[in-house]
TORSETI-76246 format. One record per residue (C-alpha): x, y, z. Coordinates in steps of 0.5 Angstrom, whole numbers, plus 2048, in hexadecimal, padded with zeros to 3 digits. Each point is the difference from the previous one (the first is absolute). Example, Ala and Ser with C-alpha at 12.3 -4.5 7.8 and 13.67 -1.06 7.14 Angstrom:
8197F7810;8028077FE;
END
This chain:
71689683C;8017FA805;8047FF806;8077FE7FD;8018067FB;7FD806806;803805801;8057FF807;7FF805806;805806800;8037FD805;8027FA7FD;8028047FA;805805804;8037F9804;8017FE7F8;8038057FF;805800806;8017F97FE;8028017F8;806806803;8027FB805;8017FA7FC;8038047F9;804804805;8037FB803;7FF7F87FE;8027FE7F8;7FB8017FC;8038007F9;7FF7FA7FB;8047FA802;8007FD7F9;7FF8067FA;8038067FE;7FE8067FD;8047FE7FA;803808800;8077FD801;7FE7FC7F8;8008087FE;8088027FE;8038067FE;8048017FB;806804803;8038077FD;808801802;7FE8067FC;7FA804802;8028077FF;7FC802806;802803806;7FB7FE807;7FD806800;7FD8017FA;7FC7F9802;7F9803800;7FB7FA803;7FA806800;7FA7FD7FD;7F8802800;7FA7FC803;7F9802800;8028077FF;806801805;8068007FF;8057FB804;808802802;8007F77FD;7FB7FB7FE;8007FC807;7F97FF805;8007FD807;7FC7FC7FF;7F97FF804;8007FC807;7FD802806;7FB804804;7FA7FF804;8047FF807;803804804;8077FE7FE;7FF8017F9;7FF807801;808801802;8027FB7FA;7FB8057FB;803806802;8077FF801;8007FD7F8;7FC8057FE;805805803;8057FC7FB;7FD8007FA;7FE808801;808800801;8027FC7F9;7FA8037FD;7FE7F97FE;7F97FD801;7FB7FD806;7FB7FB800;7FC7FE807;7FE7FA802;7FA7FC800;7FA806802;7FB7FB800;800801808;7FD8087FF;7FA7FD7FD;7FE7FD806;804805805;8018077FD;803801808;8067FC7FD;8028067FA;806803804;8047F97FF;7FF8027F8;8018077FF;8078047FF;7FE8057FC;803804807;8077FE7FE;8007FF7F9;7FB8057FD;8048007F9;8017F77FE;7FC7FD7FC;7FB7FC805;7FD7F97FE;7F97FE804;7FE7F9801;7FB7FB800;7FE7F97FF;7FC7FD7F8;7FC7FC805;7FE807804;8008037F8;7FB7FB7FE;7FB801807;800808800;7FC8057FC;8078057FC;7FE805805;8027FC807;8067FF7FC;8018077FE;7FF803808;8077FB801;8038047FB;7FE807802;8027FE808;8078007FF;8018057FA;8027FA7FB;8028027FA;7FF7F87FC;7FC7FB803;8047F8801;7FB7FA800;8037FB802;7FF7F87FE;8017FB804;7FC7F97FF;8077FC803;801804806;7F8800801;7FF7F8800;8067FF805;7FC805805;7FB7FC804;7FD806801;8008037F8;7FC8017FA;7FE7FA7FC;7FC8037FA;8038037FB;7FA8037FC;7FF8067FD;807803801;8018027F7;7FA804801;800803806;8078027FE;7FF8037F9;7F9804805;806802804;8038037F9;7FB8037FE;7FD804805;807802804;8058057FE;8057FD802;8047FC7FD;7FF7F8802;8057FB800;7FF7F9801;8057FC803;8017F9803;8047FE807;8057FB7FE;7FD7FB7FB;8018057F9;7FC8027FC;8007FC7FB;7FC7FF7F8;7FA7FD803;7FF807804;8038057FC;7FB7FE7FA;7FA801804;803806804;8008027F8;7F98017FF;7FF805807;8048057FC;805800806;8078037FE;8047FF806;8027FA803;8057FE805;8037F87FF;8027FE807;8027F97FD;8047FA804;806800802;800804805;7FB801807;7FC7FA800;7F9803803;7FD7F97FF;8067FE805;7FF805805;7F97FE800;8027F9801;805802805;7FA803804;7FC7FA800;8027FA806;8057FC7FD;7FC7FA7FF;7FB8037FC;8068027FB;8007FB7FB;7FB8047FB;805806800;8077FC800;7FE7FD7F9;7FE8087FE;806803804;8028027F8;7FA8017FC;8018057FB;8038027FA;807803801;8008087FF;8048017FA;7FC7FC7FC;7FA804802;8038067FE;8017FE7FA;7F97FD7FF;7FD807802;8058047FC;7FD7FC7F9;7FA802802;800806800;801802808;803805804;8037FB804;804801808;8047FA7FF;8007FD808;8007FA804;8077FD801;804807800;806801804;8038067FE;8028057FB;8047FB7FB;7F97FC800;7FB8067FE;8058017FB;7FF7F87FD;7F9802801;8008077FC;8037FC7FA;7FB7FB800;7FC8067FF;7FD803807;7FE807801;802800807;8037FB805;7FC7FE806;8047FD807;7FC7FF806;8047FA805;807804800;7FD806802;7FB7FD805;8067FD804;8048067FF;7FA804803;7FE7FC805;8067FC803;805807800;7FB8067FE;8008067FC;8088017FF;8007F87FD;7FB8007FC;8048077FD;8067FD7FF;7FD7FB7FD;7FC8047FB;8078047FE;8037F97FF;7FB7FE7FC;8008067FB;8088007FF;7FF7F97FE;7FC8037FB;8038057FE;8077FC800;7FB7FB7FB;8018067FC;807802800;8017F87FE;7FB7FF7FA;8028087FE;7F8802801;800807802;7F8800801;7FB7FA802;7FE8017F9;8077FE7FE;8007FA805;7F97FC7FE;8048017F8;8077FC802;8027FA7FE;7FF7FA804;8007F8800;7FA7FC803;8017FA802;7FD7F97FF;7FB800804;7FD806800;8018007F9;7FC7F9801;7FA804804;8008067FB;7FF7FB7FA;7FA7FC804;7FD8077FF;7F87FD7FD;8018087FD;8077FE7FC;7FD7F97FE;7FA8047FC;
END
């Protein structure tokens, strides 16, 4: 492998990590032009829902547990010592709502086991459905052994890969080949027994991807469409400003997250609606256009990072009334009965839905 595409220090890569939690904690990093184009989803309200609050059961199953409702914090962090707190206290969230965790990035351990504490939070939340996490690139170098220990060392209960060519070629220091990442993932689906979910950084997952994620027998896939956090801008963000330009164009690359639900949906996939997602009512736009579960990861980092444990609770509260609020309104008393209400799809969406090569053939 050359020089350009070698794997960086471990410190560097815990000083990148430092940098990713400062910036999306503190600066603007979300897209400047680009929606989600979830707010294109309406319902149709029900003045007559014939249903009281609390009969509202958000419950759902994944990978063979049970969730109190059908929403993961999303993976963020880890391999630096201030992830460990960030980790922690949102683990200690989701153990509280009975919802999912996904960690960071653990390309870090595969350099510096040392480095696993900043990942584990089976302590605080023995009972949660617990995603670990690592990069195509890193899939496509490994034997599914190496990949395998990552899992066992935090006692994940589903492996994350996680693409991300946009956010790799703004780095100076990142990944710049991209080959042999659909083997390495259906060797990964294969040979683990956990189950695998591939999904993108902020760029969607989009009709060229889903179709060769097809053929890797892969089920699961979490979309992390544009619209929300833009991780090629906040790796412009750490470049000097006047080697910007490249990520300036790129700021908002990518394939809204609505869309890239509904292109995974027609294909078959168990789809984590993400990327964008901002509360309860948009995982609600994102369960009718036919996701298994919503992911969220920018609130809640900056709810853990700025306030801590109590903020990031009363955020994940909020966001499960505004679901079950959803509910009430479109007169679904389970998730089942949500992802079935009427709803109108607005002129852009409907447009990228249409564009689909799978609904032109």
């Amino acid at each position: 492998m050359n020089d350009q595409n070698s794997q960086p220090a471990d410190a560097d890569i815990s000083d990148r990590k430092d940098d990713h939690i400062e910036l999306t904690a503190k600066e603007e990093v979300e897209a400047r032009g680009k929606t989600t184009l979830l707010e294109e989803v309406e319902f149709f309200h029900d003045s007559l829902p014939e249903l009281s609050l609390d009969d509202v059961d958000l419950s759902c199953d994944v990978f063979g547990q049970t969730l109190s409702a059908p929403l993961l914090i999303s993976g963020m962090t880890g391999g630096a010592e201030r992830a460990r707190r960030i980790n922690m206290d949102l683990a200690k969230v989701a153990q509280k709502l009975g919802i999912a965790f996904g960690v960071g990035s653990q390309r870090a351990l595969m350099d510096d086991p040392d480095l696993v504490d900043t990942y584990r939070v089976r302590e605080v939340a023995p009972d949660i459905v617990l995603l670990g996490n690592i990069g195509g690139v890193q899939v496509a170098e490994s034997e599914p052994s190496e990949i395998g220990e990552l899992v066992d060392m935090i006692d994940a209960d589903a492996l994350a890969v996680h693409l991300n060519p946009g956010q790799e070629l703004m780095q100076p220091e990142g990944d710049r080949d991209f080959r042999g990442c659909v083997d390495g993932i259906a060797a990964l689906v294969e040979t683990l027994d956990v189950p695998i979910v591939v999904k993108e950084t902020g760029c969607g997952l989009a009709p060229p991807a889903l179709e060769k994620l097809r053929s890797t027998g892969v089920e699961w896939v979490g979309t992390s469409g544009a619209g929300g956090t833009t991780w090629i801008g906040v790796e412009t963000l750490r470049t000097p400003a006047e080697e910007r330009s490249v990520g300036d164009i790129f700021w908002d690359w990518g394939v809204p997250t609505a869309a890239c639900i509904g292109f995974a949906h027609r294909r078959g996939f168990n789809v984590i609606g993400s990327g964008g997602l901002r509360s309860g009512y948009d995982a609600a736009r994102a369960l009718a256009m036919g996701a298994k579960m919503a992911g969220m990861a920018l609130p809640w980092l900056r709810a853990a990072y700025n306030e801590g444990y109590e903020a990031a609770l009363d955020f994940g509260h909020t966001t499960v009334d505004a679901l079950k609020t959803a509910c009430v309104l479109t007169g679904s008393k389970t998730i089942d009965d949500l992802r079935e209400a009427p709803t109108r799809i607005g002129p852009t969406l409907k447009d990228w839905l249409q564009r689909d090569p799978l609904v032109q053939t």
